[in-house]
BALO-170565 format. One record per residue: residue in one letter; x, y, z negated of N, C-alpha, C in turn. Coordinates in steps of 0.001 Angstrom, whole numbers, padded with zeros to 6 digits, always signed. Each point is the difference from the previous one (the first is absolute). Example, Ala and Ser with C-alpha at 12.3 -4.5 7.8 and 13.67 -1.06 7.14 Angstrom:
a+013190-005690-007800-000890+001190+000000+000900+001200+000000/s-000350+001050+000720+000820+001190-000060-000770+001090-000730/
This chain:
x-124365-062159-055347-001186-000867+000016+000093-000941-001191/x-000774-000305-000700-000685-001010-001206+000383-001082+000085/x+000029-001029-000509-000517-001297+000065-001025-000443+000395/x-000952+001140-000823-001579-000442-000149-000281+000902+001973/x+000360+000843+000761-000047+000371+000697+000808-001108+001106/x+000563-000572-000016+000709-001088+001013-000758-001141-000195/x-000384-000511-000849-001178-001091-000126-000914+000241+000270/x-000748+001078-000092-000971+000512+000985-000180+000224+001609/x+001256+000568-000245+000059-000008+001929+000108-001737+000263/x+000604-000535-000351+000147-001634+000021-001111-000620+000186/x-000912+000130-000551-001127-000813-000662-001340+000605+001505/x+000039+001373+000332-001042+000476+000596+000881-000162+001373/x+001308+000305+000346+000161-000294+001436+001041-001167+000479/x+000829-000517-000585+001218-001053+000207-000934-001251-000364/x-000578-000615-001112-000511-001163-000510-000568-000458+001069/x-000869+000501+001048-000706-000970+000800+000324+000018+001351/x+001103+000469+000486+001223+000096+000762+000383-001951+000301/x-000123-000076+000966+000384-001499+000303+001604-000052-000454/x+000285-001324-000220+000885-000074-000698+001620+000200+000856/x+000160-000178+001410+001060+000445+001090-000178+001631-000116/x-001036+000637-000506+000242+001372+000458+000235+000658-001496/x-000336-000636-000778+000523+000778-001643+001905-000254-000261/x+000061-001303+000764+001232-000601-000209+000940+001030+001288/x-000462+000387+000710+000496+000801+000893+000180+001692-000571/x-000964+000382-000797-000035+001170-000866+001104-000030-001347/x+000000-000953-000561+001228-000461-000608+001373-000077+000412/x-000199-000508+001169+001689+000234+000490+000355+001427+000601/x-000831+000546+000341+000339+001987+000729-000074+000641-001733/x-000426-000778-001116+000231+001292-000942+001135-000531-000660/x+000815-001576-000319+001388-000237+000253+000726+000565+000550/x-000071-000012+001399+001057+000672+000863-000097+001460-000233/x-000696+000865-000558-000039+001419-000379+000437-000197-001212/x-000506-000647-000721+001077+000087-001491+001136-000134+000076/x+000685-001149+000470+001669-000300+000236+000688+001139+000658/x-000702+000659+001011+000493+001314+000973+000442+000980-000853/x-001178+000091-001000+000361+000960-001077+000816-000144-001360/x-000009-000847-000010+001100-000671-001424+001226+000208+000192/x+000942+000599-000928+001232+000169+000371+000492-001696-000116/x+001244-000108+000927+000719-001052-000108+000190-000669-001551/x-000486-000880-000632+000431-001177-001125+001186+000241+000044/x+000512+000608-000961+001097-000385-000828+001247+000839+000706/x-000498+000861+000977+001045+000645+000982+001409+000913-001130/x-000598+000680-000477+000610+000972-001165+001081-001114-001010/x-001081-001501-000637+000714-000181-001309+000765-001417+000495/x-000066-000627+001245+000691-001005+000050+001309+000423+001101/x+001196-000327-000228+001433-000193+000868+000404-000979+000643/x+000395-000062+000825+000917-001281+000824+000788-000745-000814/x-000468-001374-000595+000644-000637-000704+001816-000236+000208/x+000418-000359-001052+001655+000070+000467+000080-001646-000463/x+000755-000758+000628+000253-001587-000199+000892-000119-001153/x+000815+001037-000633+000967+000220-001443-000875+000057-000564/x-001368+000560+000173-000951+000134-001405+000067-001485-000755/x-000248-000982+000880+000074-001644-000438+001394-000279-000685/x+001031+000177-000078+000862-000095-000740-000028-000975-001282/x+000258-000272-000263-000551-000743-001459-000985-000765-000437/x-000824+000466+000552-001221-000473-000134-000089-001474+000274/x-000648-000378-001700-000066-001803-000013+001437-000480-000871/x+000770+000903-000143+001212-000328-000228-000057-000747-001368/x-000979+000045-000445-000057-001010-001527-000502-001032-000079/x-000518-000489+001204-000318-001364+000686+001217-001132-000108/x+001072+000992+000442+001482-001132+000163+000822+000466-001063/x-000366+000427-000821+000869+000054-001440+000617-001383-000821/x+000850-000273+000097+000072-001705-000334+000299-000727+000675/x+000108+000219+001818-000029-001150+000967+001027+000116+000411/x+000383-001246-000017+001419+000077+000957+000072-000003+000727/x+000448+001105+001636-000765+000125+000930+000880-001392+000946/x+001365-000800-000157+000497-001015+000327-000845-001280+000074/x-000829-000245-001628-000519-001083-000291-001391+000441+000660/x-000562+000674+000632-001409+000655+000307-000126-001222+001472/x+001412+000200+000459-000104+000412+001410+000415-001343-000247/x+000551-000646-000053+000394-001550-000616-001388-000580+000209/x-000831+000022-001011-000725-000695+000224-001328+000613+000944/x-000377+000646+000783-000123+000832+001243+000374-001319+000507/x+001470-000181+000394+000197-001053+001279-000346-001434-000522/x-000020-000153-001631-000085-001401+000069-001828-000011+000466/x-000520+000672+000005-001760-000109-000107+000222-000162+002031/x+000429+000410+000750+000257-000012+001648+000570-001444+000517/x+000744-000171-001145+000615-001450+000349-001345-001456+000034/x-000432+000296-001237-000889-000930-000321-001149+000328+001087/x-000830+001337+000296-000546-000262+001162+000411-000657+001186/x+001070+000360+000692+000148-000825+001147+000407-001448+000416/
């Protein structure tokens, strides 16, 4: 079917369709599309692994001393309370 053939059917029988019953025709041709769609991403995505994160960010703390980090960490806890 067209474009110009779906805007047609649109225009001569859905357009003057009250608006609960077009919105109701919309959701049964959703739920038939999704039925038919293969699963998103079933094939190209894997079960993430928590090692993938590894490293990551690791040039964030290049330079820091992770002693003096944490140092002042507690002095900032002190002064709150």
């Amino acid at each position: 079917m067209s474009t110009a053939n779906a805007e047609e059917i649109y225009e001569r029988y859905i357009k003057a369709l009250p608006a609960d019953l077009r919105l109701r025709i919309v959701e049964i041709v959703v739920r038939e599309l999704a039925a038919q769609a293969p699963e998103k991403g079933k094939d190209k995505e894997q079960p993430r692994d928590l090692m993938d994160l590894h490293g990551l960010g690791k040039e964030i703390w290049e330079g820091v001393d992770a002693q003096a980090y944490v140092n002042h960490l507690r002095s900032e806890w002190d002064h709150r309370q």
